[in-house]
N, C-alpha and C positions, 0 to 999 in steps of 0.2 A: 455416505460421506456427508457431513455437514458443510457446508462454506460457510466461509466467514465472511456473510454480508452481513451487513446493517449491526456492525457489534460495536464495542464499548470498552475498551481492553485501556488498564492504569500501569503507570510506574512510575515507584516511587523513586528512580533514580536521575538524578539532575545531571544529565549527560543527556546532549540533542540526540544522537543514536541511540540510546537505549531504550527507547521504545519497540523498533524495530528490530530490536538484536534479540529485544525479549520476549518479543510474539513466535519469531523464527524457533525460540529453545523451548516453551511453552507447545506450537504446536506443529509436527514431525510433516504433518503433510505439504507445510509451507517449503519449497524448495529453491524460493530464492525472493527477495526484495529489493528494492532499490529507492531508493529518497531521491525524487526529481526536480522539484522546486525547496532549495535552502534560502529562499532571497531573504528570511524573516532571522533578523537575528536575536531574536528570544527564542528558535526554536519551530515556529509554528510552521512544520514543514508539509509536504503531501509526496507521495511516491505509489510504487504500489508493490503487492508481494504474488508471488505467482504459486498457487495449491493445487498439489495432483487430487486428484478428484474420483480417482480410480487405475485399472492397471495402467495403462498409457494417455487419458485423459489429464487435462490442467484448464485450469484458468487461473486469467489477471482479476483482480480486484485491488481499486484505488484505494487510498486511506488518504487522510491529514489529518495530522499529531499538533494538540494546543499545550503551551505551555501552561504549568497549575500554577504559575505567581500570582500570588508570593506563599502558597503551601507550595509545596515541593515535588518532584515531577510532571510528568507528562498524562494526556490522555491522547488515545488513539482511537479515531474511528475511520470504522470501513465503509467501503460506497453500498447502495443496497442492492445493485445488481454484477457480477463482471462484466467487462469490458471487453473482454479475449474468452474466447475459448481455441485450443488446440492441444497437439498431441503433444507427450512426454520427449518423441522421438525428433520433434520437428527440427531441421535441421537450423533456421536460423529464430528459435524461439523468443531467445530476451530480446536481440534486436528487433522481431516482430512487435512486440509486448513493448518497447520502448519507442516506437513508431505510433504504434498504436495509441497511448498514450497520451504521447504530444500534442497528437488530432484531436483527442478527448480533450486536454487540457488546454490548450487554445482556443478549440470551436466557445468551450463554454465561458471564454473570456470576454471573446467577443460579444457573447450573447450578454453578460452580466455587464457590458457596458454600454450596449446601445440601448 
């Protein structure tokens, strides 16, 4: 199985979500995403998507989506490492995965401003 870290993924469609609506239909092993920071209203969001990785195996991997103005669409890139790993079966996963997250997205807020 590959992960989709460190990639590079376009769309040419000028809808803030359609970036991630169009990685999710592109590729099968992505089983869920979510957009956490929309504060950019051009677009320039970060979320993250969650890829099985094998029979019960997953990980989280971060992304932020820049808008292409004034060409048209989005670009999307992924973090170069996950952030999560856990099982398919876990019983409280997204909420894990959105905990998680926040910790990640915070810590390094903090960090990029002191």
């Amino acid at each position: 199985m590959n992960l989709l870290v460190n990639k590079e993924f376009h769309c040419d469609l000028n809808n803030w979500y359609a970036p991630l609506e169009e990685l999710g239909k592109k590729y099968t092993s992505i089983i869920a995403g979510e957009i956490m920071d929309s504060s950019s209203s051009a677009g320039d969001w970060s979320g993250y998507i969650i890829q099985k990785t094998g029979q019960t195996e997953v990980v989280a991997i971060g992304f932020s989506q820049y808008n292409n103005y004034p060409n048209k669409g989005f670009k999307l890139l992924t973090c170069e490492h996950p952030f999560y790993r856990g099982k398919l079966d876990e019983k409280d996963l997204v909420e894990n995965v959105r905990n998680c997250w926040n910790q990640f997205a915070y810590d390094w807020r903090d960090f990029e401003n002191s």
